[in-house]
C-alpha positions as CSV (number, residue, x, y, z in Angstrom):
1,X,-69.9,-70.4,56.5
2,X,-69.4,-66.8,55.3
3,X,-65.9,-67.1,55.4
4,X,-65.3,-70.2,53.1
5,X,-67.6,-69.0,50.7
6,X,-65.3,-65.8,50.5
7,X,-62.4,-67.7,50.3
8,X,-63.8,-70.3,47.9
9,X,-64.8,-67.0,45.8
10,X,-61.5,-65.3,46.1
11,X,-59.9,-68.8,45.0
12,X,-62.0,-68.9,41.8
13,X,-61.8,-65.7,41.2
14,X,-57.9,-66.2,40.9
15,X,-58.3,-68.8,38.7
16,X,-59.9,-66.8,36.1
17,X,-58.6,-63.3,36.0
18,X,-55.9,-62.9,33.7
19,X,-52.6,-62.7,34.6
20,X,-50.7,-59.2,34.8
21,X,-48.8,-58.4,31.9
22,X,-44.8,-58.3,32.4
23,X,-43.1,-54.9,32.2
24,X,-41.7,-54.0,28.5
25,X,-38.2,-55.1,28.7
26,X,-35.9,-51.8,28.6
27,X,-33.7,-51.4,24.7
28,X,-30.3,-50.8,25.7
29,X,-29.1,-47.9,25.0
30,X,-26.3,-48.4,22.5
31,X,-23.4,-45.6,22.3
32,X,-21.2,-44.7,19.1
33,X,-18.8,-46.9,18.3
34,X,-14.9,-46.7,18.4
35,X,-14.6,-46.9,14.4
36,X,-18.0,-44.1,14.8
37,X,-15.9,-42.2,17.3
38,X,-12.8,-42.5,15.0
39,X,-14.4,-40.9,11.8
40,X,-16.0,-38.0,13.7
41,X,-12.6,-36.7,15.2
42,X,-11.3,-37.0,11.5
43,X,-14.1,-36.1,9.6
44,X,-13.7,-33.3,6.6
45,X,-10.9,-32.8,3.5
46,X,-8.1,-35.5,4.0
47,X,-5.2,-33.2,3.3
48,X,-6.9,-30.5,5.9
49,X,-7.7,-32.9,8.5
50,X,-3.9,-34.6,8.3
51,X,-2.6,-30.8,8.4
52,X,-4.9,-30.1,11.9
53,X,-3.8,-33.3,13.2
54,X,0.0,-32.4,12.4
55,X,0.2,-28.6,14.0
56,X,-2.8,-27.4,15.2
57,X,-6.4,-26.7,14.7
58,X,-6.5,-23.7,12.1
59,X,-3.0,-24.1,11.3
60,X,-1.9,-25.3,7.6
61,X,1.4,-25.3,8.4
62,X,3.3,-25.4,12.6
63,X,2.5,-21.7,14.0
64,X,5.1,-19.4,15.3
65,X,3.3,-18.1,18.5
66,X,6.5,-15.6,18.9
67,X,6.2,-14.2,15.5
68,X,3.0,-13.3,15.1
69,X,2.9,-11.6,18.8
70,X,5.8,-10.0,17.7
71,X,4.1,-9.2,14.4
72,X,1.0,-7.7,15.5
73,X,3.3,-5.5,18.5
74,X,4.4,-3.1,15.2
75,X,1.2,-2.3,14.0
76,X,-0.6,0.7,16.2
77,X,-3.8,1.6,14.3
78,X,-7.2,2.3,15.7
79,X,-9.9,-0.5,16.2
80,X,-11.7,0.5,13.4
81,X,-8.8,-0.3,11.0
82,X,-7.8,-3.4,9.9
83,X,-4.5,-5.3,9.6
84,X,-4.7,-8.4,7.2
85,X,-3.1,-11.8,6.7
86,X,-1.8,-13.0,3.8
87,X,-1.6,-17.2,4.3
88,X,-4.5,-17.4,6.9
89,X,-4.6,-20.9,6.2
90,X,-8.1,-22.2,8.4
91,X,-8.1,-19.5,10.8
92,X,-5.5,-19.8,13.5
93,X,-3.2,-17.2,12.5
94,X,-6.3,-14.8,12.3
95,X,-8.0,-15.9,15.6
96,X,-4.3,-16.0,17.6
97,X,-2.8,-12.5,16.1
98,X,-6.6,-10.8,17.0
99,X,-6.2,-11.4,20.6
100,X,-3.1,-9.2,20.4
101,X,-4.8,-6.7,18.1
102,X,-7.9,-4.3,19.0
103,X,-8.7,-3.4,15.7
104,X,-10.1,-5.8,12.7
105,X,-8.2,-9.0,11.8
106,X,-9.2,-10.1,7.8
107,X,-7.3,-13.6,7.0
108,X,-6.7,-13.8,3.0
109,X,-5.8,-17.1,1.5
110,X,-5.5,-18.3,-2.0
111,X,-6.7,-21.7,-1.1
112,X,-10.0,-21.9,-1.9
113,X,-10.6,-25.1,0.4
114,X,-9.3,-23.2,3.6
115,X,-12.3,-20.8,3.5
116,X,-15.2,-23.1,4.7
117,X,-13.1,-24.6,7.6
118,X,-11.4,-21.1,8.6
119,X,-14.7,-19.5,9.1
120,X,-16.0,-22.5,11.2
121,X,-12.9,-22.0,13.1
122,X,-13.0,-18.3,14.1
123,X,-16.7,-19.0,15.0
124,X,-16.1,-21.5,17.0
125,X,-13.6,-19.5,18.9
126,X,-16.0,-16.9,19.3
127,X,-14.3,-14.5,17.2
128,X,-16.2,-13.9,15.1
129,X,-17.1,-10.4,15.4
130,X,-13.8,-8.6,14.4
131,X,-12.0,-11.6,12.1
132,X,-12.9,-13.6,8.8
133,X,-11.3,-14.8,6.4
134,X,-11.9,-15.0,2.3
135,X,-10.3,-16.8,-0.8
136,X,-8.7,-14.7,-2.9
137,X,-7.5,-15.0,-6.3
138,X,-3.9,-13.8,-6.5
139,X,-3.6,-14.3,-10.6
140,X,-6.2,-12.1,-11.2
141,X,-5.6,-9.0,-9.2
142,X,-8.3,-6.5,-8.1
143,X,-8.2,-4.1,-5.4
144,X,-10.0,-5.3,-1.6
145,X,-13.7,-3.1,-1.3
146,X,-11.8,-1.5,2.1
147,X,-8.0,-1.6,2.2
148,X,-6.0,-2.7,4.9
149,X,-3.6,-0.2,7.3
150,X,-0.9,-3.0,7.6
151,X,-0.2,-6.7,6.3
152,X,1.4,-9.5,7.6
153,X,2.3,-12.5,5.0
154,X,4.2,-15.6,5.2
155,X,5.4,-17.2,2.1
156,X,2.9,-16.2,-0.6
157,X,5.9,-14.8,-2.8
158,X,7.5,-18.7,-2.6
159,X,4.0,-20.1,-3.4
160,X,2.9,-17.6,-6.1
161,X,4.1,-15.3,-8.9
162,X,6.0,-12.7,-6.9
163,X,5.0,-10.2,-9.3
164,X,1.3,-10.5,-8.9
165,X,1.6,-11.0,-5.0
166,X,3.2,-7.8,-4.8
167,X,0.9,-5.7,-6.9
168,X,-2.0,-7.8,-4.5
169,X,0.1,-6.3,-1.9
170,X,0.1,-3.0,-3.0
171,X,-3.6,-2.5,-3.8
172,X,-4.5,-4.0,-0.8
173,X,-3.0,-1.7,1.8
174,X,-3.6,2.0,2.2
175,X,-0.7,4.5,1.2
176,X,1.8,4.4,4.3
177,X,0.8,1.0,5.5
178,X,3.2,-1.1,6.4
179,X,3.4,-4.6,5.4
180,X,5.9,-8.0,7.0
181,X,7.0,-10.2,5.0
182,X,8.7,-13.6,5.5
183,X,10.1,-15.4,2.8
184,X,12.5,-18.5,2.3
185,X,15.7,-16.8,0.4
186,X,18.8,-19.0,-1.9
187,X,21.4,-16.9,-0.5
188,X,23.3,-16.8,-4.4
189,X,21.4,-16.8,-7.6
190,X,23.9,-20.0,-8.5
191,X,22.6,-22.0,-5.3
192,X,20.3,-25.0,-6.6
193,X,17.1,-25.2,-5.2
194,X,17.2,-27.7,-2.3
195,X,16.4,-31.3,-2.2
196,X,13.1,-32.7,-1.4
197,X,9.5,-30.7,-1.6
198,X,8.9,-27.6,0.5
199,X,5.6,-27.8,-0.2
200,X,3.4,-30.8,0.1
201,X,1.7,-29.9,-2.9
202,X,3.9,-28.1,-4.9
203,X,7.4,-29.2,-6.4
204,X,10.0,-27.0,-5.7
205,X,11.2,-26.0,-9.3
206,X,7.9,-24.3,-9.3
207,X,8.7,-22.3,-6.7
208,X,10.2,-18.9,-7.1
209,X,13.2,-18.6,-5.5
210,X,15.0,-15.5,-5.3
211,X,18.0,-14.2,-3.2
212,X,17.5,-11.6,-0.3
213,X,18.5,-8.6,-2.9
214,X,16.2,-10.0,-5.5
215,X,13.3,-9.8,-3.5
216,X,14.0,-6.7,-2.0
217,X,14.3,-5.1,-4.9
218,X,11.1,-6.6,-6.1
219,X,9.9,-4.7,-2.9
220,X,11.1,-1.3,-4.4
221,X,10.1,-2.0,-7.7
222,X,6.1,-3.1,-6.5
223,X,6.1,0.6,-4.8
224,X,7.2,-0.4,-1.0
225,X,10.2,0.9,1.1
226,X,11.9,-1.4,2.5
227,X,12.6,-0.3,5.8
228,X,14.1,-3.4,7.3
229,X,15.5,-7.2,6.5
230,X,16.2,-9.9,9.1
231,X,17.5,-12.9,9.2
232,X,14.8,-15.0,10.6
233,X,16.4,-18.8,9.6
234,X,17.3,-19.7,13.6
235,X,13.5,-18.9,14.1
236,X,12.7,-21.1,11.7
237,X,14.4,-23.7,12.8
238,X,13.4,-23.8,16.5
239,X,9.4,-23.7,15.5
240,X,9.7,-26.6,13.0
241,X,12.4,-28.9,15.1
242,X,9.5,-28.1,18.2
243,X,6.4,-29.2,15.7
244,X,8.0,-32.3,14.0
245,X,8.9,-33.5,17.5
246,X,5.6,-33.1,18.5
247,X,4.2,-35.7,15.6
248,X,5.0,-39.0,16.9
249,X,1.8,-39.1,19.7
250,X,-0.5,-37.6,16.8
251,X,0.6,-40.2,14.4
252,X,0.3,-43.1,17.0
253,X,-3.6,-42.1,17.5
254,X,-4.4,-41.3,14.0
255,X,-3.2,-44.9,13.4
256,X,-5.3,-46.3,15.9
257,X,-8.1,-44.7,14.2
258,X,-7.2,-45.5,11.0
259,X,-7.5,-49.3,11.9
260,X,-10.6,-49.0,13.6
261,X,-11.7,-47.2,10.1
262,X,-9.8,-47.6,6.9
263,X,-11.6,-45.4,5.2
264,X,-9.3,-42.5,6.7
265,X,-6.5,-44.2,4.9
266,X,-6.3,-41.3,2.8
267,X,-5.9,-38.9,6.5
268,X,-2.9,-40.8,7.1
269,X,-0.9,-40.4,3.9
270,X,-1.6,-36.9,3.8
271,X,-0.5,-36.8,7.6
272,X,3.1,-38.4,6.3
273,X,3.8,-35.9,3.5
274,X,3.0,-32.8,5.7
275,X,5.9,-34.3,8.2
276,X,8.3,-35.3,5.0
277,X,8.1,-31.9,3.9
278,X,8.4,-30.5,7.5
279,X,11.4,-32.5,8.0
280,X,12.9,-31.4,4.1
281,X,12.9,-28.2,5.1
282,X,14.5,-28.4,8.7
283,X,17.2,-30.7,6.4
284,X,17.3,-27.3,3.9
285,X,17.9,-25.3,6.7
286,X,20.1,-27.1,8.6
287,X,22.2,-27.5,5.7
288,X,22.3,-24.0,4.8
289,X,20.8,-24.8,1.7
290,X,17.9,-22.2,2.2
291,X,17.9,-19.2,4.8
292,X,14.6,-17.6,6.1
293,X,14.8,-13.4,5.8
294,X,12.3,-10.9,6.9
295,X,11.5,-7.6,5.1
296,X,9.2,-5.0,6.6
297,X,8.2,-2.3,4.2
298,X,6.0,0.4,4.0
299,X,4.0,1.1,1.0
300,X,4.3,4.8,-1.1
301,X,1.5,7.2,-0.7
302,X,0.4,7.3,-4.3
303,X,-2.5,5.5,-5.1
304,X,-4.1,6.3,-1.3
């Protein structure tokens, strides 16, 4: 008797209670997107981004891994110097020519949108420590707070007034300093200035092209002696035939992307002029419209 009124009970008892409540049903967990994935690995300035994607983080224009080891082998100074860079674009010249260099590496560039992105580049490759980099304003001239023992410069004279990139020059590094500079040379004042933009952003007739003895004796004139001057155009050639030909894979993802996200159209156009103008200047030098010299100079002890 006992045992059907326990299991009468325990039936009733089942009828009443309420019923567990189901488990909360788990949110999926949803990851980024491919278009969300596309505009974070070509987020920032168009024109910066496109130059990245073309030759290199840091790099505003395809590096010359040769040249600046090279470079930095003919300064000898103490680590509590500095050399400088003149055209540190967003940071890879700096944070490549400091790992051959034990004393201070300061990056100048007169593009003021470089600065932001060269600094988050030299952190990001940790060095930090003994690098930066600052915008500098090359038409009105003042001299650096602490001068440089040696400079190493890559086309400022074809980008800027050669006159007021010399006297930067010159009251930027110490007396006996040396500086290296590379610069795109007509090899006769009568030679035309060659077809199709060097720059990206700047036409050539507002360039200022000079012949090898024009700019060296611009050298002479700034208060520099000119020590050496190379020939460099076969250099030239080999680094930009190696980064054009290294485009094609670059472009075929950043077009991908670019569907996935129109809105980094603007990436892609840029992209194409920094290879057009690559590929005008390998036509230039090919052609032997344009040669590529070297001049190492050391600046006269007279203003320290």
């Amino acid at each position: 008797m006992k045992n059907l009124m326990k299991n009468v009970t325990s039936q009733f008892s089942g009828m009443v209670s309420k019923p567990k409540p189901a488990p909360p049903a788990r949110a999926k967990r949803r990851g980024p997107s491919p278009a969300d994935l596309a505009l974070a690995k070509y987020s920032g300035d168009p024109a910066i981004v496109a130059a990245h994607v073309a030759w290199g983080g840091g790099r505003l224009w395809p590096a010359d891994p040769g040249f600046e080891q090279r470079a930095c082998g003919s300064f000898h100074v103490g680590s509590d110097k500095i050399v400088g860079i003149l055209g540190a674009a967003t940071g890879g010249p700096v944070v490549a020519m400091s790992a051959h260099l034990s004393c201070f590496v300061f990056g100048f560039d007169w593009r003021s949108a470089a600065e932001v992105p060269a600094q988050e580049f030299i952190k990001a490759a940790g060095a930090g420590d003994k690098t930066s980099v600052r915008t500098i304003n090359l038409d009105t001239v003042f001299p650096l707070q602490r001068k440089c023992e040696g400079m190493i410069a890559v086309e400022p004279v074809l980008t800027r007034s050669q006159d007021h990139v010399l006297d930067w020059l010159r009251l930027a590094i110490s007396g006996g300093g040396q500086v290296i500079l590379e610069e795109p040379s007509l090899e006769h004042q009568e030679q035309q200035v060659p077809k199709g933009q060097w720059f990206v952003d700047q036409e050539n007739e507002n360039c200022f092209w000079k012949t090898p003895a024009e700019r060296e004796m611009a050298l002479k004139l700034a208060g520099f002696s000119v020590q050496k001057v190379q020939e460099t155009t076969g250099i030239a050639l080999r680094t930009l035939r190696t980064a054009v030909a290294s485009t094609d894979q670059a472009f075929a993802e950043l077009s991908q992307a670019t569907e996935l996200a129109p809105i980094l159209q603007p990436v892609t156009e840029f992209f194409k002029k920094e290879v057009d103008a690559a590929k005008n200047r390998l036509n230039a030098l090919e052609n032997g419209d344009v040669a590529v010299y070297r001049y190492t100079a050391i600046k006269h002890r007279v203003d320290g």
